[in-house]
N, C-alpha and C positions, 0 to 999 in steps of 0.2 A: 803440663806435668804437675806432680800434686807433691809440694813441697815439703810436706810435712815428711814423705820415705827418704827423700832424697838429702834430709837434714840428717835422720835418721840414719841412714846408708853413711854420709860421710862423718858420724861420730863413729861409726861402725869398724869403717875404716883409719880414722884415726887413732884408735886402741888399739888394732890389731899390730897397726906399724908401732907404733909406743913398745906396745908387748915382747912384738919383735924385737927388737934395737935392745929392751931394759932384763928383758929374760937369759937364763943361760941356755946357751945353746940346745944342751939336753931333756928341754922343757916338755911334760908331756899332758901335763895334768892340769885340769883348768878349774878353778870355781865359780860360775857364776852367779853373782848375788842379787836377783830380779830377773822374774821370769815372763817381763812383759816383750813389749817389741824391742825391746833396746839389746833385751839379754840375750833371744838370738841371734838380731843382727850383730855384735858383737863375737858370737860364738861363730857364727857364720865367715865372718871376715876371718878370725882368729886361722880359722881353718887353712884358708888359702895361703899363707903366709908361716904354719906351723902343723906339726907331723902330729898334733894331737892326738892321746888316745883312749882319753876318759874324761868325764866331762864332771862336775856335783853343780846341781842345779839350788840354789835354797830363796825363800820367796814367804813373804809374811803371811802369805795366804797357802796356807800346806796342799790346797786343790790345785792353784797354779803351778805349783813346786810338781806334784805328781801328775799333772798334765802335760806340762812341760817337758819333761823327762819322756815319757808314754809315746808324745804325736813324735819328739825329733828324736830321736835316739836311732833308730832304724834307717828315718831319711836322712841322716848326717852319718852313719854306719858306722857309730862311736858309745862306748858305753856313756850313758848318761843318768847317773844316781843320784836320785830326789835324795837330799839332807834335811835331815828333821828339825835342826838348827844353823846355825853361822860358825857356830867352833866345826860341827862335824862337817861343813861346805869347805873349810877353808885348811882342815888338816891335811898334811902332806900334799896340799898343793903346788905347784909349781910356778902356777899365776892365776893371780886372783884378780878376777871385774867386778867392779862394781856399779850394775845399770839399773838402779832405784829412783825414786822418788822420794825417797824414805825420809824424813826430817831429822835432826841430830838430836838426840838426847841433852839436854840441859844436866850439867854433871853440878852437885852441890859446892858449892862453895867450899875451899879450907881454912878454917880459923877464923 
């Protein structure tokens, strides 16, 4: 078996249970923020576990963000809207993931 899905798979599944247990009950709306393998597997688990039924996809790479959206939207049978930004991914959200790589921004100093 090839460890790296299966690592993969059980972070997948560990968010979605997370999700579950932390959202309110009438959760429908998801943002996911990284559109690589993480943020389907993610979306994917989410699913079995939640009546989902719009998805916002957003990804530093605006090709990923609209490819993403494109190939799963149909095979997950759930609207999935590329976000041009992070504010517009995550407005009226219901639950928001976060499956990056992304490094933290260094915020200035105060005083």
């Amino acid at each position: 078996m090839e460890s790296g899905f299966l690592t993969a798979l059980r972070t997948g599944l560990a968010g979605a249970i997370a999700a579950d247990v932390l959202a309110r009950p009438d959760a429908q709306t998801v943002a996911i923020v990284g559109a690589g393998v993480q943020g389907i597997l993610q979306l994917e688990m989410l699913l079995l576990v939640r009546p989902i039924t719009r998805a916002r996809i957003y990804d530093i790479s605006a090709d990923r963000t609209w490819e993403f959206a494109a190939r799963n939207s149909s095979r997950l049978g759930i609207e999935i809207e590329p976000a041009h930004n992070l504010d517009t991914a995550i407005r009226d959200s219901d639950i928001v993931v976060t499956a990056t790589w992304a490094r933290p921004v260094e915020l200035p100093s105060i005083g």
